[in-house]
C-alpha positions as CSV (number, residue, x, y, z in Angstrom):
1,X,7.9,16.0,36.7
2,X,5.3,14.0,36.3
3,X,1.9,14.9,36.5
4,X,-1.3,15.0,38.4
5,X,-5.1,15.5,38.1
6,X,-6.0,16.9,35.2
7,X,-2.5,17.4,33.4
8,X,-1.1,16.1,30.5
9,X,1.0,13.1,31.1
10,X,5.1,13.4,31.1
11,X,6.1,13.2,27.3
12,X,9.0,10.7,27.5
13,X,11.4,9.4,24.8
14,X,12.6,6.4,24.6
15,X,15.9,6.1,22.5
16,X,18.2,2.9,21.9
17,X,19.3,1.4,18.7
18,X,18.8,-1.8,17.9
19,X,19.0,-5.2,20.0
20,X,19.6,-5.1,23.6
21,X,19.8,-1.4,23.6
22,X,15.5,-1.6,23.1
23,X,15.3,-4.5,25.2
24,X,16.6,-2.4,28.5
25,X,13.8,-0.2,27.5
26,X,11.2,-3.1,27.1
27,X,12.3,-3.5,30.8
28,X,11.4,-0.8,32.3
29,X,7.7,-0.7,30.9
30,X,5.9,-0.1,34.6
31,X,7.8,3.4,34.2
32,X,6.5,4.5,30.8
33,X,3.6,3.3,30.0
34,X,1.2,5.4,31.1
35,X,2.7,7.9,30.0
36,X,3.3,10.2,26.6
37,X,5.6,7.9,25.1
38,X,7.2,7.3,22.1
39,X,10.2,5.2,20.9
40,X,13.1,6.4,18.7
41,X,15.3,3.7,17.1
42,X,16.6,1.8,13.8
43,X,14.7,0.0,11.1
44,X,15.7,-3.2,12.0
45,X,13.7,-6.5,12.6
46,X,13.5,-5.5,16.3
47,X,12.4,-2.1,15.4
48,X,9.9,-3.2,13.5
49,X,8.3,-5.5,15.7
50,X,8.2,-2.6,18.7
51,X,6.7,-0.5,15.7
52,X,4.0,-2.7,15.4
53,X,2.4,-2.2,19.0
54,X,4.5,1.5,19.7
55,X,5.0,4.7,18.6
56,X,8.6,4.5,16.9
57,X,10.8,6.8,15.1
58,X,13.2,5.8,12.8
59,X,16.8,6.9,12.5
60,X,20.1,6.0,10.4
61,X,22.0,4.0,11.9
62,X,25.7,5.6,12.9
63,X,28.9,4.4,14.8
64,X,32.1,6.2,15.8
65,X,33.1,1.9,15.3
66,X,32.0,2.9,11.6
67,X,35.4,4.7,11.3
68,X,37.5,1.7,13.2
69,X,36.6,-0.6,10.5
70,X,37.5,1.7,7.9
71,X,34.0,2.9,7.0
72,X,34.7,6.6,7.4
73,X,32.1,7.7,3.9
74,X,29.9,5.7,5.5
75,X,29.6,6.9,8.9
76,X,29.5,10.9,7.9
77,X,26.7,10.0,5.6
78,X,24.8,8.2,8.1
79,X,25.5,11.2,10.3
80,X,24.6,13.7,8.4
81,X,21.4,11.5,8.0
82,X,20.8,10.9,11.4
83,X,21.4,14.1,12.4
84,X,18.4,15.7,10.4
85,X,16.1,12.8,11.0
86,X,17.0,13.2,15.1
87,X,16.3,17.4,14.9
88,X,12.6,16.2,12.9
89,X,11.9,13.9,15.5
90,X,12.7,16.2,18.6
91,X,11.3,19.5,17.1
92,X,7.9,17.7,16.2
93,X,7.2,15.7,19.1
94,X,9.5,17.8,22.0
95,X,9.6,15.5,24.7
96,X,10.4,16.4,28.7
97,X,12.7,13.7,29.3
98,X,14.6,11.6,27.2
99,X,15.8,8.0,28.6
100,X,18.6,6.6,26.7
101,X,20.0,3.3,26.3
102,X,22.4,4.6,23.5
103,X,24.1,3.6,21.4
104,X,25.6,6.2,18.7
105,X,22.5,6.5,16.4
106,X,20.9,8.1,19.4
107,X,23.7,10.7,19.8
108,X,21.8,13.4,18.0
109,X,18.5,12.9,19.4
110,X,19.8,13.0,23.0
111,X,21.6,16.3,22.1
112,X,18.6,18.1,19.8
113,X,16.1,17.0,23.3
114,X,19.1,18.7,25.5
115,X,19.1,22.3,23.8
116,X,15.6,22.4,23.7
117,X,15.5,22.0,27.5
118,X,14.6,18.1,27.9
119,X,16.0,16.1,31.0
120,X,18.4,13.4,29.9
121,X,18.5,10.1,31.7
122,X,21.6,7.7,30.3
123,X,21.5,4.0,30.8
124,X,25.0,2.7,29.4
125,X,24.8,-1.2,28.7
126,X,25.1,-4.1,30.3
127,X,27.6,-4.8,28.4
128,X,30.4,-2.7,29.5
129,X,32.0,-4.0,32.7
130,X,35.2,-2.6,33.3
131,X,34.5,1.1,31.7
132,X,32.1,2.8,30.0
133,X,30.6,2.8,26.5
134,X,31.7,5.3,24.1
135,X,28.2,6.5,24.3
136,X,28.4,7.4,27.9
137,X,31.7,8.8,27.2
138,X,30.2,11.3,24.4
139,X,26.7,12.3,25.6
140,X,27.8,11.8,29.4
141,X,28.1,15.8,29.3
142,X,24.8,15.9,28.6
143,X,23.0,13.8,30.7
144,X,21.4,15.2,34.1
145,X,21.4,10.9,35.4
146,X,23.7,8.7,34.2
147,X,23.1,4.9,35.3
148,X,25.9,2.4,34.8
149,X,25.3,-1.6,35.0
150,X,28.7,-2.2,36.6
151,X,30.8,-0.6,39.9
152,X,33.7,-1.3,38.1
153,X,32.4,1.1,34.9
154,X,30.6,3.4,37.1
155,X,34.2,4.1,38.9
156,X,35.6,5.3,35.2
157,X,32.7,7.4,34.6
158,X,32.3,10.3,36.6
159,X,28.8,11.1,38.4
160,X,27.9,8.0,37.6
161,X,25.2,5.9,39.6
162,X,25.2,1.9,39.8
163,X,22.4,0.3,39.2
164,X,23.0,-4.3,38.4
165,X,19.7,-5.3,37.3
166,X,21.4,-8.8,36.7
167,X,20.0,-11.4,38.9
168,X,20.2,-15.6,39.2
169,X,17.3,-17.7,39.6
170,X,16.7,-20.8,41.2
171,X,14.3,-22.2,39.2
172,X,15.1,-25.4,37.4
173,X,14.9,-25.3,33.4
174,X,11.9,-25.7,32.0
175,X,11.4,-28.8,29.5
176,X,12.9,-28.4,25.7
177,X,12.4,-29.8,22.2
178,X,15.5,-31.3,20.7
179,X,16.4,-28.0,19.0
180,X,19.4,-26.0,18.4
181,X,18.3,-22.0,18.0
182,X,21.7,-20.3,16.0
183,X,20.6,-16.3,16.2
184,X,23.6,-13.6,14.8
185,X,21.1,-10.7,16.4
186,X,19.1,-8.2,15.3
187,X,21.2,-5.8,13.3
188,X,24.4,-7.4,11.3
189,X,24.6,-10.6,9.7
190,X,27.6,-13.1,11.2
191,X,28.8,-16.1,8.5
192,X,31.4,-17.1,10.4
193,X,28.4,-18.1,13.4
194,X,26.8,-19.8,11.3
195,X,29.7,-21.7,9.4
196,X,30.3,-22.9,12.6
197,X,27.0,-24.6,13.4
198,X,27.2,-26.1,9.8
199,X,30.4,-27.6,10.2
200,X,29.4,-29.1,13.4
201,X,26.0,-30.3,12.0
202,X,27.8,-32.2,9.2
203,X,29.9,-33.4,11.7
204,X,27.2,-35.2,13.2
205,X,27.7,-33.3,16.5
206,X,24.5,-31.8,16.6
207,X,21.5,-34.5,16.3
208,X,18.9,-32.0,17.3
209,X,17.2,-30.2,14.4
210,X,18.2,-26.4,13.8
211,X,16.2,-23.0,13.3
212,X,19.3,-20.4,12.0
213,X,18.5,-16.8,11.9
214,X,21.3,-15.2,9.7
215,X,20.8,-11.8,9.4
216,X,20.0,-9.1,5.9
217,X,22.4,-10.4,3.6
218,X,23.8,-13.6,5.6
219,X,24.7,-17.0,4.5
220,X,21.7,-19.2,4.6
221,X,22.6,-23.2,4.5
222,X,20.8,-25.7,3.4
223,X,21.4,-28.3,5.5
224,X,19.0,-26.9,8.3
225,X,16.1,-24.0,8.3
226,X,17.5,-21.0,7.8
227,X,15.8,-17.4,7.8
228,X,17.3,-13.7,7.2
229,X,15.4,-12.6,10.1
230,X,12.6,-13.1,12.9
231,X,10.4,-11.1,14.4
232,X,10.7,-10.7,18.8
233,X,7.5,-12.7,19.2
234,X,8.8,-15.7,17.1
235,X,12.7,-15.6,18.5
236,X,10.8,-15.6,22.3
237,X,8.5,-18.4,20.8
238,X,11.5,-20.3,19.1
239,X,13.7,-19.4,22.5
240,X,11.1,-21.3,24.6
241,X,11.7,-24.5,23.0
242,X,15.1,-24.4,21.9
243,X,17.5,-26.7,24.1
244,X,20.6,-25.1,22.4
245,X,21.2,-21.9,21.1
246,X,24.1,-20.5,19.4
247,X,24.4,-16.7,19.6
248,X,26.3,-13.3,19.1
249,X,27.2,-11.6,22.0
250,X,24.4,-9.4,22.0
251,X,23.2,-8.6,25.7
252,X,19.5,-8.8,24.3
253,X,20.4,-12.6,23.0
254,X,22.0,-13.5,25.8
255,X,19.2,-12.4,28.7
256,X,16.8,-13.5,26.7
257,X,18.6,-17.2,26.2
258,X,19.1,-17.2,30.4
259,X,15.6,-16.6,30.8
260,X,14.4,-19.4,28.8
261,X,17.2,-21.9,30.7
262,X,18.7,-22.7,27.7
263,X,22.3,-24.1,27.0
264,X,24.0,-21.1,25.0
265,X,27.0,-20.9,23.3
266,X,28.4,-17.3,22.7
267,X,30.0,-16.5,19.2
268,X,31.4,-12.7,20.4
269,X,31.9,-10.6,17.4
270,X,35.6,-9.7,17.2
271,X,36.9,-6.5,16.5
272,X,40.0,-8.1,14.8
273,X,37.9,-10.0,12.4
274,X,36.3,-6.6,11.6
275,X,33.2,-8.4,13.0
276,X,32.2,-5.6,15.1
277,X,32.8,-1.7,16.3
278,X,34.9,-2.8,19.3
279,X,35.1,-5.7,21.8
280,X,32.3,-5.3,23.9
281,X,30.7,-8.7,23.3
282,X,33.9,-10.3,24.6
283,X,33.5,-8.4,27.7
284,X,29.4,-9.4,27.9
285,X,30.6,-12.9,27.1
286,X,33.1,-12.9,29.8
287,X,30.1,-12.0,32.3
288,X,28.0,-14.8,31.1
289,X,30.3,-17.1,31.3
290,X,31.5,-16.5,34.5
291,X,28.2,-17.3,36.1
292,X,27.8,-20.5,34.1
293,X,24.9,-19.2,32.0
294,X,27.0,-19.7,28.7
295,X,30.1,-21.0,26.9
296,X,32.7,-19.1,24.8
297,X,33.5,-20.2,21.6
298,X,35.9,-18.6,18.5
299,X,36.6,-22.1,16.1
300,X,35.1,-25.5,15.6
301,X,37.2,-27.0,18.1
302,X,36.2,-24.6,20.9
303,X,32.3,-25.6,19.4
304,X,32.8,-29.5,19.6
305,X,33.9,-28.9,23.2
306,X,31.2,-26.8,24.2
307,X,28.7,-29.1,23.0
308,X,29.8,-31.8,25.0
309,X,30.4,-30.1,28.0
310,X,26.9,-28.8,27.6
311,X,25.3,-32.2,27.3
312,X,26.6,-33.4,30.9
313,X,25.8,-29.7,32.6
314,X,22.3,-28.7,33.6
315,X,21.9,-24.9,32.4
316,X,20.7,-22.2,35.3
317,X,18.3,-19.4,34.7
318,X,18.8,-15.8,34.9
319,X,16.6,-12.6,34.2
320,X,17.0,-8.8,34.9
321,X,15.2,-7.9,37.7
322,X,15.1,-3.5,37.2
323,X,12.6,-2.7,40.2
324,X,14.8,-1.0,42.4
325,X,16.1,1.0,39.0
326,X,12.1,1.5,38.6
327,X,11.9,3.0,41.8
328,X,14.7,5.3,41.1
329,X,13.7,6.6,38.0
330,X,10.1,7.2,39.5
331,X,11.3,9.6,41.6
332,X,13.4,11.2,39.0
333,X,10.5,11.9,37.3
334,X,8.3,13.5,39.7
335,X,8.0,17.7,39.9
């Protein structure tokens, strides 16, 4: 599909919502960039930043989790929303091929790009280990790729291809600054994250200064530097220095943490709590733990023991490493 000579470059959207969902997309850069490319995504901090160097389309933000936590008015409004603002989008700028990272705010753009005769490539997250996302569930159907992250996901979703861009590094950690980094992500804010960190700062179990990002509407302390958001440059700045960090189970977070070698505690967002759609970030959590690149925690107690254990461990490095997904999608987009 792509072209040659004289022709017009391939005109490719790229749709994820906020977070890691944009991040996957970040990834795979050497695919898209010289091409007709445009982003569609939510307003959010993160969205905002990629608007400031990309062409980016903005879209309500929806979730079928909208209607698990109770938020059924909600959700049909931001539907009905996002489903006008997707048609706009696609009718305007009619892209060939549409690569997806999800999650449901992109539901309507990947369906308007379908009818109108685009190729749909679906990238479910990270994230999901042992099945897929309801994303991949719903616009599965209309994909003519679907990529999953994990065999054991890949086996629950039919026609699915497997593709772990995960990878360890040997490199030792770089040198830090005596800094604790407490991020809730890019989209919701998370008190109960950063009551944690407080508590354990008054405590006196955490001598090394903190930066908190807390999110639109979030509790901000005062007992350390506290801001409602930051932009990607300055969390990757902060990132490099920060020792600690304290985040959400957000997959973009997390990578982003392992690449930088730093000693991270994971906060999941818990459907229970009504802290989140479903329980995903236990499941990303899980992964990140199991490979020693992080440390679960739900209360102060679990907090004060991840802290120590973190002082006597040296942390590891990880990064994704998409080239043989690269290669794949190369040839998917050729004639």
């Amino acid at each position: 599909m792509a072209g040659s000579g004289s022709a017009k470059p391939l005109r490719v959207a790229l749709a994820g919502s906020g977070g890691g969902h944009v991040r996957q997309l970040l990834d795979l850069e050497p695919l898209w960039r010289d091409l007709d490319y445009f982003f569609i995504s939510e307003n959010t901090a993160l969205g905002r930043t990629l608007a400031e160097r990309h062409r980016v389309a903005f879209v309500a933000h929806v979730a079928l989790g909208q209607a698990r936590l109770g938020a059924w008015f909600t959700m049909v409004r931001a539907g009905f929303a996002n489903f006008f603002q997707s048609a706009a989008i696609i009718l305007r700028r009619r892209p060939q091929v549409v690569i997806t990272t999800g999650a449901g705010a992109m539901f309507f753009a990947v369906l308007w790009a379908r009818l109108l005769g685009a190729r749909i490539i679906l990238i479910d997250s990270m994230a999901r280990i042992h099945g897929p996302s309801a994303f991949a569930r719903l616009a599965g159907p209309l994909a003519h790729v679907r990529i999953s992250q994990s065999a054991a996901a890949a086996a629950a979703w039919p026609g699915a291809i497997v593709f772990d861009s995960f990878k360890a590094l040997d490199t030792p950690p770089p040198a830090k600054e005596p800094l604790l980094f407490a991020t809730v992500g890019a989209t919701l804010p998370f008190d109960r994250l950063i009551t944690l960190v407080e508590n354990a700062k008054r405590a006196g179990l955490i001598p090394e200064r903190v930066i908190a990002q807390c999110g639109d509407g979030g509790r901000r302390p005062d007992l350390f530097d506290s801001v409602d958001n930051l932009s990607f440059a300055e969390v990757q700045d902060v990132l490099r220095q920060a020792d600690f960090v304290v985040c959400h189970g957000g997959t973009g977070s997390l990578v982003t943490a392992a690449q930088n070698g730093c000693r991270t505690i994971v906060v999941p967002r818990r459907f229970a709590r009504g802290e989140h759609y479903d329980d995903h970030q236990a499941e990303i959590a899980e992964l990140f733990e199991a490979r020693g690149l992080a440390i679960t925690v739900d209360d102060d107690a679990d907090f004060a023991a991840a802290l120590a254990t973190w002082r006597s461990r040296t942390p590891k490095l990880a990064t994704r490493d998409p080239s043989a997904l690269l290669e794949y999608l190369r040839g998917q987009l050729q004639p």
